[in-house]
Each structure stands twice: as structure tokens, then as C-alpha cells.
C-alpha positions as CSV (number, residue, x, y, z in Angstrom):
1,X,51.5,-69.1,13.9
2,X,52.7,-65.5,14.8
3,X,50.3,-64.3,11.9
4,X,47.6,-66.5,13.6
5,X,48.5,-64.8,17.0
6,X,48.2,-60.9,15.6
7,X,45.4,-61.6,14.1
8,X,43.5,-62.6,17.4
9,X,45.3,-59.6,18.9
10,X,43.9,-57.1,16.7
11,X,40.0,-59.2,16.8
12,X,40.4,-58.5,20.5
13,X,41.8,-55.6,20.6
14,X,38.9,-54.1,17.8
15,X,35.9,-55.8,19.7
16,X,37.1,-54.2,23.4
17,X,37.7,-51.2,22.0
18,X,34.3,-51.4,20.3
19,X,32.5,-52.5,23.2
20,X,34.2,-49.4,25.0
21,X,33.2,-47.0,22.6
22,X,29.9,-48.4,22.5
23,X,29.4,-48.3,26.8
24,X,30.6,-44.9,26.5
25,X,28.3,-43.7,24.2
26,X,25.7,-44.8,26.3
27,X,26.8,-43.4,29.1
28,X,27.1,-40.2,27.9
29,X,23.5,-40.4,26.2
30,X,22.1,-41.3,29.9
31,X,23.8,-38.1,31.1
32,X,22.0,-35.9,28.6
33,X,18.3,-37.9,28.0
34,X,16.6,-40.4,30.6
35,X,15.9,-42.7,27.7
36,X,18.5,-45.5,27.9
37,X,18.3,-46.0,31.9
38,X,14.6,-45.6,31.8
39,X,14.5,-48.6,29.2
40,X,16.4,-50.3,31.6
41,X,14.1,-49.8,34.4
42,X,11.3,-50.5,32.5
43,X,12.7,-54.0,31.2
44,X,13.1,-54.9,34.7
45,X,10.3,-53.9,36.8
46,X,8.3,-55.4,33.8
47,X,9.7,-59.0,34.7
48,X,9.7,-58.1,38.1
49,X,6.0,-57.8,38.0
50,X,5.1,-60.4,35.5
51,X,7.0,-62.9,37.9
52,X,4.8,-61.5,41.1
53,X,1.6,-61.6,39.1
54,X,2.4,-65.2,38.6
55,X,3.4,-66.4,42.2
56,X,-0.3,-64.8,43.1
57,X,-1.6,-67.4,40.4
58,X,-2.3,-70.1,43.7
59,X,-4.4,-67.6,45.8
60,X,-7.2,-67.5,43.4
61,X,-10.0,-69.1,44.8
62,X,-13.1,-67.0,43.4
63,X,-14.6,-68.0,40.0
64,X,-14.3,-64.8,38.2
65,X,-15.5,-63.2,34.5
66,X,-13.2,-60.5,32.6
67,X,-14.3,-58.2,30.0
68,X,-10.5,-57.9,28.3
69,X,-9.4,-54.7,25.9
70,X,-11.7,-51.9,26.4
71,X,-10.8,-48.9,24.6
72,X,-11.9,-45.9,26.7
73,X,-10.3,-43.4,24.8
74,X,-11.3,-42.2,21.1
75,X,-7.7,-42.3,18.8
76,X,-5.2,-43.5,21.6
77,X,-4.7,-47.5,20.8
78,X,-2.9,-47.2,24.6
79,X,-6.2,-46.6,26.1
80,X,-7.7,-49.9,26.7
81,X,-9.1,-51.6,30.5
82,X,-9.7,-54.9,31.6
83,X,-13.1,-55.2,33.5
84,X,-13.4,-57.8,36.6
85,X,-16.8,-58.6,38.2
86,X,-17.7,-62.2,40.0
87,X,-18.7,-64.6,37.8
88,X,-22.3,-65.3,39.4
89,X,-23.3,-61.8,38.2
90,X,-22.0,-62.5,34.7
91,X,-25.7,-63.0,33.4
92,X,-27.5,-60.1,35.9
93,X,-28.1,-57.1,36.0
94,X,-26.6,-56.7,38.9
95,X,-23.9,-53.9,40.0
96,X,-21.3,-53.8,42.6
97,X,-18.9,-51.1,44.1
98,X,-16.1,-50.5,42.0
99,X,-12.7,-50.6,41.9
100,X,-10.6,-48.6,39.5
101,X,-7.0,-49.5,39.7
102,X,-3.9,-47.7,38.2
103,X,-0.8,-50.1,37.7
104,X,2.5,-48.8,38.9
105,X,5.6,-49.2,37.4
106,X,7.7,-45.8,38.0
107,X,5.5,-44.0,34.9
108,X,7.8,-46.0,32.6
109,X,6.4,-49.3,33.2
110,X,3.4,-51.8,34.3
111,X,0.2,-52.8,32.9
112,X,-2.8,-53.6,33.6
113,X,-2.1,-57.4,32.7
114,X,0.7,-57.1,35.0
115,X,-1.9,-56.1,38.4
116,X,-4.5,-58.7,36.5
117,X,-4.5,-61.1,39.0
118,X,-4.4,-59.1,42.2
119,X,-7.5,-57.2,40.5
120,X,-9.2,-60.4,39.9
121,X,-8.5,-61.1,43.9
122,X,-10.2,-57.8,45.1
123,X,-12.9,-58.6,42.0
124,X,-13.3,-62.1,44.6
125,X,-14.0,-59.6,47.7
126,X,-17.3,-58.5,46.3
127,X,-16.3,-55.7,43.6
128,X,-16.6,-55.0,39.8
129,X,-12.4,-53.9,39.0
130,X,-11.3,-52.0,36.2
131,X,-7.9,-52.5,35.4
132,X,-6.5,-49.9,33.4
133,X,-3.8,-49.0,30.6
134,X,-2.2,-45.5,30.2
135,X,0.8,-44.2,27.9
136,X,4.1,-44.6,30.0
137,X,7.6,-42.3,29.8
138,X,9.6,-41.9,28.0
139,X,7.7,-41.7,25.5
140,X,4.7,-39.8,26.7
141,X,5.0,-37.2,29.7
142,X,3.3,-35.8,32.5
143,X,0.4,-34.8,32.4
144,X,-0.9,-37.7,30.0
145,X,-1.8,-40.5,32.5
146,X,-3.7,-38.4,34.3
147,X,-5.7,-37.2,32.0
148,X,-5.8,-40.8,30.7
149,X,-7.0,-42.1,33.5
150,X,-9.7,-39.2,33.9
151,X,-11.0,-40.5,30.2
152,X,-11.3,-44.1,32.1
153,X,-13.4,-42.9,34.7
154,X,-15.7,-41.1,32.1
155,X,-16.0,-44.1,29.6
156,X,-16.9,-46.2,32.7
157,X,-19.2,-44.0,33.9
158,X,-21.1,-44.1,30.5
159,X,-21.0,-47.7,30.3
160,X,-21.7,-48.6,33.9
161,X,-25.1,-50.6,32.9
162,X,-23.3,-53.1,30.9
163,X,-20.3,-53.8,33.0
164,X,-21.4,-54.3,36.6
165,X,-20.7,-50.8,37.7
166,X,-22.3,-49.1,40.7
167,X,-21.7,-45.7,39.1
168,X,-22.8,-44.2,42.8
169,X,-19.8,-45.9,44.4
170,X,-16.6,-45.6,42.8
171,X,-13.1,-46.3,44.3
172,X,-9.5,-45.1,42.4
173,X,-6.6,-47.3,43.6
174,X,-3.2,-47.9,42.5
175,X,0.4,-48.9,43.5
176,X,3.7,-46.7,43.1
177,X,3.3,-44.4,40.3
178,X,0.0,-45.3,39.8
179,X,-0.7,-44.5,43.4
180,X,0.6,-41.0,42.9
181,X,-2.0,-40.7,39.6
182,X,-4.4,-42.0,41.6
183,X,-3.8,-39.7,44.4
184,X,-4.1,-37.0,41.3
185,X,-7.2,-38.0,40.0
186,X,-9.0,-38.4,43.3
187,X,-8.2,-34.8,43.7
188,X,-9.1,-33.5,40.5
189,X,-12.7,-35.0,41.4
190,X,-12.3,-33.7,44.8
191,X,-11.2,-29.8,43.8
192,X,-12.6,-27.8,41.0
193,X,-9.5,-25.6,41.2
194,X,-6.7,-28.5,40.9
195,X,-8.8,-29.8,38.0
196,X,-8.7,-26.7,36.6
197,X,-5.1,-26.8,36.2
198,X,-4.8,-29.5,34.0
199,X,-8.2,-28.0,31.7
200,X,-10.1,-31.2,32.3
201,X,-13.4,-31.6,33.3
202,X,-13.7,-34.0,36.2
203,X,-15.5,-37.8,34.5
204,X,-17.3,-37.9,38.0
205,X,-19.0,-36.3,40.5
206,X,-17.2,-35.6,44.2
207,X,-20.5,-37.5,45.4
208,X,-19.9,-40.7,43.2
209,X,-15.8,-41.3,44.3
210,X,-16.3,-43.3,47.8
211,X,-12.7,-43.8,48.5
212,X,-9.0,-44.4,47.3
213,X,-6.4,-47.2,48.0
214,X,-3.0,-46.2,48.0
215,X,-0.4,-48.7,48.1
216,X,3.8,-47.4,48.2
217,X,3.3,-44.1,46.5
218,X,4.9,-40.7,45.8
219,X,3.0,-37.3,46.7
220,X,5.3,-34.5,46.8
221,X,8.3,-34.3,44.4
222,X,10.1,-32.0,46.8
223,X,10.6,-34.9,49.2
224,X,11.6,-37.0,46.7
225,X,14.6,-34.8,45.5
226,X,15.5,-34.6,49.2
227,X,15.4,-39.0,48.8
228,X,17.0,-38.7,45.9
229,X,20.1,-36.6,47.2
230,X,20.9,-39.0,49.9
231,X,19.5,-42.5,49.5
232,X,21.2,-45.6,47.1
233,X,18.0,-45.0,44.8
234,X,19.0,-42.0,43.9
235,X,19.9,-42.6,40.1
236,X,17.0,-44.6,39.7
237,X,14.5,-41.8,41.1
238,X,16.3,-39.1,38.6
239,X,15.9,-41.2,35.9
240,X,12.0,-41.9,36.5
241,X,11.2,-38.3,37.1
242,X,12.7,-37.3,34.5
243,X,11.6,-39.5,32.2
244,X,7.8,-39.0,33.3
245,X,8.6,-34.8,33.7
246,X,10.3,-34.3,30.3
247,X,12.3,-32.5,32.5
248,X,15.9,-33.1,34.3
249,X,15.6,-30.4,36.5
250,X,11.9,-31.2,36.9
251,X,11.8,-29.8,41.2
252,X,12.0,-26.4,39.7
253,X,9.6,-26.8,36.4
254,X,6.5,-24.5,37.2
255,X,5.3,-27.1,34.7
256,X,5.1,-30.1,36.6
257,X,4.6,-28.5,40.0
258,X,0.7,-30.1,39.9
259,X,2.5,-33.9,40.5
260,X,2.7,-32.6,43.8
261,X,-0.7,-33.4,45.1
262,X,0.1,-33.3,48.8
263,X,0.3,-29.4,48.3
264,X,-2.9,-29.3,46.7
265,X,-5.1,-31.6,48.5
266,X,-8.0,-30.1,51.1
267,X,-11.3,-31.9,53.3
268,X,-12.9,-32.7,50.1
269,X,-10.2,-35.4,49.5
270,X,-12.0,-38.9,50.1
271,X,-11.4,-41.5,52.6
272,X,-8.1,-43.4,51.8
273,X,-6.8,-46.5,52.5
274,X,-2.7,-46.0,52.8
275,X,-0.1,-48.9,53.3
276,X,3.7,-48.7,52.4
277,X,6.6,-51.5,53.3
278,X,9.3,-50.4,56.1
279,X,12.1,-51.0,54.1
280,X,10.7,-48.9,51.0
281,X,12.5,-46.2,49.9
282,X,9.4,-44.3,49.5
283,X,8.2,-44.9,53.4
284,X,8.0,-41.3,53.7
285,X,6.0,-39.9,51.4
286,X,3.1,-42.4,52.6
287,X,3.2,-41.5,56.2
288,X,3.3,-37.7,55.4
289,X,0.4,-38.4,52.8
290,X,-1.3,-39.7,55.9
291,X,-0.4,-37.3,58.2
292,X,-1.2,-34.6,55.6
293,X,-5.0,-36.1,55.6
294,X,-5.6,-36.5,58.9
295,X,-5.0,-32.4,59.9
296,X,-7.4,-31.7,56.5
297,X,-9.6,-33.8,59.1
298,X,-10.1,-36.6,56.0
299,X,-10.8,-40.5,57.1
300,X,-7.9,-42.1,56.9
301,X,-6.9,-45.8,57.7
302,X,-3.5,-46.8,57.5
303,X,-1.3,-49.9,57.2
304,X,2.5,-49.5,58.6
305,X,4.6,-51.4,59.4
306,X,7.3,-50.6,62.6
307,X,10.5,-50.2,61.7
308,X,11.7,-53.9,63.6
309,X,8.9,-55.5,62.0
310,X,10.1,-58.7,59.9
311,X,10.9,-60.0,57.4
312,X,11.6,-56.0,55.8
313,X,8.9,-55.1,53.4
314,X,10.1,-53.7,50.1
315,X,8.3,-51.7,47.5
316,X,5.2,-52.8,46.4
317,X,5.1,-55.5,49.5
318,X,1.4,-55.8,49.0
319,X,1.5,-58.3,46.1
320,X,3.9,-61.0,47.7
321,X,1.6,-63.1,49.4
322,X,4.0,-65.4,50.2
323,X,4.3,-62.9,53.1
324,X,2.0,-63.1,56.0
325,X,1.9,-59.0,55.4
326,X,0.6,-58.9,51.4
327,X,-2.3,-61.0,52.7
328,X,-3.1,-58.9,55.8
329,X,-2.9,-56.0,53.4
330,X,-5.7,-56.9,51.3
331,X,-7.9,-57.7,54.3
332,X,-7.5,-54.6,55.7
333,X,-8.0,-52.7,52.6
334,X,-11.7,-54.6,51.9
335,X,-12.0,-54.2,55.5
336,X,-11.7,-50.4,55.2
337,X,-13.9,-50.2,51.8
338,X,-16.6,-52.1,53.7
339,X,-16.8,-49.6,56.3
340,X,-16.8,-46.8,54.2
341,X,-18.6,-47.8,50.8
342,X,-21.1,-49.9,52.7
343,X,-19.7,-52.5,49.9
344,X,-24.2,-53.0,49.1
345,X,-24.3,-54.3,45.5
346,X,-27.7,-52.1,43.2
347,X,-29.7,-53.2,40.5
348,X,-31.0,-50.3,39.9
349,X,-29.1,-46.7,39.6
């Protein structure tokens, strides 16, 4: 019985001691690569967003055609868009305002699957919307997505004729990190000397991007490391960044100083759209965005929310339409593209 007894001891002892060993190995691998915590993250915000896609499942109401698994890009198999356009167009010509959209998901997470359904919602409003893919951290760093998304714009732009696309009236969107690409790429289209920076030639001209939607982004990485110092999402904005940098100490990398594109914008931005929660972490960086805009003397509408206003609206607010607040969102987001795309469908470009 005694032999019995030790040899549970020493089963027990060996698998805590194992399970130690194994917890402190990671722990020490976070400290010196982003790669275990970012899986984390990634794992879920992944379910977090597959379960919201899901919950938006009993707001569909239009009868809408999808063009799946696009690959805009020659050689990357990570390149790939969804296209959605009304379904009484599906056997026309026809061509309607469109909607790029760039998922969010911290840089290390999302897809285009993922923002399917709230793209086949705006695609209900009157729009053709791409939904696209783009390589994610850690695994692929900053600058990729951008230029990703750039190579989207372009392959679109060729191929408008067959997918519904009023090439003359383009819109970038996105939510979070795909947001702050967005942001990017509308300026790269905007300023032949940010675009410059990254050795890209702009896919479109200023004159064909009508507007952006921004929805609970990040604009200048200076004011996140100020978040990051103080608030309870501290580890997990590190671990992003540097993740999507390649860089821990990424606020002083000369390299990545371009992800800051409230420093670089000017008037030739277009008219945005910008809404954040009042309980996101990120609340800050949207109203200075705005703020930024408005003295450059660009159209800007904005969505906030006071800071009594209930229930609190967390990150990425805009796809719980279980919420009086995700709905009004989207209404005043078409609302705003109305106004400023004139949302006129062409036959002809």
C-alpha cells in the first residue's frame, strides 16, 4: 500500500513539476518573442468574432450574391477577397459604389469570412463589398498588409467590369487594425509622398477613392505607448505591436514610424466616416483622428458616444446588433456614404 502511495507521490510530484517547467518556459519565451501571447490573442479574438458574425446571421434581410476566393495577388495563397453585390444585379451589367473592407483583428487575427456577414449587410444598402484577406503577425510584419491591401485595390480596379464595381467611386473601410490599414491606404492614395515611403505605386487614383469608414481604430503609435503604460490592456497592446512591428521596442523603430498615419495625413485625405465605443480602450485615438481631420479642413462625420451613455460600448461595438447602437451605426455610416458618394449605381464607366 505504501509502495502504492509513493508511487502516486512521485506521478504527482513529476507531472507538477513538469507542468511548471513547461509554464515557465513559456513565460520566459513571451518575455523575449511576442509569438506565444500573440497565438493566444489570436485564438480568441478569432472565436470572438466567428461568434459575433453568427449573432448578425437574423439581421439579413437582403437576398444577396458572393463571388468567394479571389486571388488578387500573383504568388501569395493569403491573398484572396470575397466579392458582395445585390443579387438583382447578379445577371447585369450593372455597377454600384464600392466598398472595400479590411477585417480587424489586432494584425494577428480576423478574416474576411469573419466580417462576411456585416459586409453582406452594407452589400443590402445598395453597394458592391469586397471583403478582403491579408497575411497577419506574427508571422508576417508591417508593412505587408498594407501593401496587400494596395494589390486588392489594383486587382479590383482591373476587374471592376465583371464584378459590379463602380471603379469611379471607391470606399476603403475597416475595423480595429484594419481600420488603421485602412486609414494607411486611404493615405497612400491621398499623398504621393507617404506612398513613397513604402515604394508602392498607389492601385487608384485620389479622384476614384470617395470616402473611408473607420470603425475603433489606432492612428498614432505614440498614443498607444502612452495607453499602453497606464491602462489594464497594456500587455495585450505590447504584444500586438510587437507582433505586427517585428519590433519590441517598436515607438522608437525609424522603421515602423509610417504606422503612424495621423502624422502623415494632410487636406487630400478623403471624407471619413469615424465611430468608436465609450468604453474602448482605443476611444482616443478615434476622437483625435477626428479632430486631426477636421483642422486639415477634411469632411468628417462622426459617431460617439458620451461618456454616460449606456449600456458601455466595447471594441468593435459596431457589429453587436443586439444593441440599439451597432444598428444606429450602420445607418449612419450609409447615411454619410449617401451624402458623399451620391450612392448613383453606372452601367457604363
Amino acid at each position: 500500500m505504501k509502495t502504492n502511495e509513493h508511487k502516486i507521490r512521485r506521478v504527482l510530484v513529476w507531472t507538477l513539476t513538469t507542468i511548471i517547467m513547461i509554464a515557465a518556459g513559456i513565460f520566459i519565451f513571451s518575455q523575449i518573442s511576442p509569438w506565444p501571447r500573440s497565438l493566444l490573442i489570436r485564438h480568441e479574438l478569432n472565436e470572438n468574432g466567428r461568434r459575433q458574425s453568427e449573432e448578425l446571421e437574423p439581421f439579413l434581410h437582403s437576398e444577396i450574391s458572393t463571388v468567394y476566393d479571389l486571388n488578387y495577388r500573383e504568388n501569395d495563397k493569403e491573398a484572396l477577397l470575397d466579392v458582395h453585390f445585390p443579387d438583382s444585379i447578379s445577371t447585369t451589367v450593372e455597377k454600384l459604389p464600392t466598398i472595400v473592407w479590411i477585417h480587424g483583428g489586432g494584425w494577428v487575427s480576423g478574416s474576411k469570412e469573419i466580417v462576411g456577414n456585416y459586409c453582406r449587410m452594407l452589400a443590402g444598402k445598395g453597394y458592391t463589398v469586397a471583403a478582403i484577406d491579408y497575411s497577419v503577425a506574427p508571422e508576417y510584419t508591417y508593412p505587408t498588409p498594407v501593401i496587400q491591401a494596395n494589390a486588392a485595390l489594383d486587382y479590383l480596379n482591373k476587374n471592376f467590369a465583371t464584378l459590379h464595381i463602380d471603379s469611379g467611386s471607391m470606399i476603403i473601410a475597416g475595423d480595429s487594425g484594419g481600420a488603421q490599414i485602412a486609414a494607411q491606404l486611404a493615405n497612400i492614395i491621398s499623398e504621393p509622398a507617404y506612398a513613397a515611403k513604402f515604394n508602392i505605386k498607389s492601385a487608384l487614383k485620389r479622384e476614384q477613392l470617395r470616402a473611408v469608414l473607420l470603425f475603433c481604430g489606432a492612428y498614432d503609435l505614440n498614443d498607444i505607448k502612452q495607453a499602453d503604460s497606464r491602462g489594464p490592456g497594456k500587455d495585450f497592446l505590447r504584444t500586438v505591436f510587437w507582433a505586427y512591428t517585428g519590433t519590441r521596442n517598436f515607438i522608437h523603430d525609424p522603421e515602423v514610424a509610417t504606422a503612424s498615419v495621423a502624422d502623415y495625413v494632410t487636406p487630400a485625405f478623403p471624407p471619413a466616416f469615424i465611430s468608436v465605443g465609450n468604453a474602448d480602450p482605443l476611444a482616443s485615438q478615434s476622437y483625435m483622428f477626428a479632430r486631426k481631420l477636421a483642422r486639415l479642413n477634411v469632411k468628417v462625420d462622426t459617431l460617439f458616444f458620451p461618456n454616460n451613455y449606456k449600456p458601455l460600448l466595447p471594441h468593435e461595438y459596431q457589429f453587436d446588433f443586439n444593441n440599439a447602437a451597432g444598428k444606429m451605426a450602420l445607418e449612419k455610416a450609409t447615411a454619410f456614404l449617401s451624402s458623399t458618394v451620391k450612392n448613383k449605381s453606372s452601367k457604363k464607366q
